[in-house]
C-alpha positions in Angstrom: -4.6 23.0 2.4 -5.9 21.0 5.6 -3.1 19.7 8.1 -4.2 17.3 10.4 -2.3 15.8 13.1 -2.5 12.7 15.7 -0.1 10.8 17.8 1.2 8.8 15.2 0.7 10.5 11.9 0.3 13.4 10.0 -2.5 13.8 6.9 -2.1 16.6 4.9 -5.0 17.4 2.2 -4.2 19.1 -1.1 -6.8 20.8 -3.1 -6.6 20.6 -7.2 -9.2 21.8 -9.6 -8.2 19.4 -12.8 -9.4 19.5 -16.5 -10.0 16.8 -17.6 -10.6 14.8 -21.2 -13.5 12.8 -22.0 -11.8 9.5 -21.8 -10.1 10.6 -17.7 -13.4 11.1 -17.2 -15.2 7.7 -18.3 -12.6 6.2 -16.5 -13.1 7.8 -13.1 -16.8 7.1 -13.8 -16.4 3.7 -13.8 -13.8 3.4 -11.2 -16.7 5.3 -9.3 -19.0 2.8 -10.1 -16.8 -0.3 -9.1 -15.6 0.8 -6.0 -19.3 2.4 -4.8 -17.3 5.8 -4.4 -19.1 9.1 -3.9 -17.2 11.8 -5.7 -14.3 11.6 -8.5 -12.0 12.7 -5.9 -12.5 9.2 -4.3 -12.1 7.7 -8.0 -8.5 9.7 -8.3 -7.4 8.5 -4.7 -8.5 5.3 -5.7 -6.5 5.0 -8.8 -3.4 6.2 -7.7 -4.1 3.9 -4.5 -4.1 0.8 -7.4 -1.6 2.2 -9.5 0.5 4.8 -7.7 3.4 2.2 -6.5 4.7 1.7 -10.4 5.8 5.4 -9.6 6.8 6.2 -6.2 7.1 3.4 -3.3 4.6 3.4 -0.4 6.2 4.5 2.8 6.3 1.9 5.3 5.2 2.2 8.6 6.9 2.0 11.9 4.8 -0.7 13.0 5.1 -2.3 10.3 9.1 -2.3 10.4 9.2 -2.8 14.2 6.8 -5.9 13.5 9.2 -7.1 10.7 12.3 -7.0 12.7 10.6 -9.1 15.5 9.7 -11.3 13.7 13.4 -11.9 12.3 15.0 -11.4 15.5 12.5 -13.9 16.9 13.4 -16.6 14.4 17.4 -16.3 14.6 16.8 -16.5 18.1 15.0 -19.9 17.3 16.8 -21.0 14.4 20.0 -19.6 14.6 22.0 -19.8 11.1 20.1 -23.1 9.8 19.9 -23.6 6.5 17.4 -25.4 4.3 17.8 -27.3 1.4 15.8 -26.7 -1.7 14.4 -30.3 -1.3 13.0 -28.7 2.5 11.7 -25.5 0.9 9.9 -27.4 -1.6 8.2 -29.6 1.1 7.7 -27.1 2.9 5.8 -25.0 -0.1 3.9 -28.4 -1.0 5.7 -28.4 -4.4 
């Protein structure tokens, strides 16, 4: 296992040696192909990367969040409490 570390965040690397059927492995192949990736292990990180959050939620990060609650604290600050009728939303969506 690699562990490495910066300010902000921490990667850690796990190595698997995986059997896999002939189908798991067209499909890697191809994944592979579409993506211009190097190695199946690029193919598996992809694929999880595409299809991983049906399982387990992405974390989110703190600049992210801290962005997020700017943002809002920004806008009650501007707008206060307002609220818009569906008639606004609408126009404002272009519907």
């Amino acid at each position: 296992m690699i562990y490495t570390s910066s300010a902000y965040k921490v990667i850690y690397m796990v190595f698997a040696r995986l059997t896999l059927n002939e189908y798991t492995n067209k499909v890697l192949n191809v994944i592979k192909a579409r993506f211009g990736l190097n190695t199946k292990s690029e193919a598996v990180n992809k694929f999880v990367e595409m299809c991983g959050e049906e399982f387990v939620e992405k974390e989110v990060k703190d600049k992210e969040m801290r962005n997020l609650i700017n943002t809002c604290s920004n806008h009650f600050k501007k707008y206060h409490h307002k609220k818009m009728s569906l008639k606004e939303l609408d126009k404002l969506c272009g519907i």
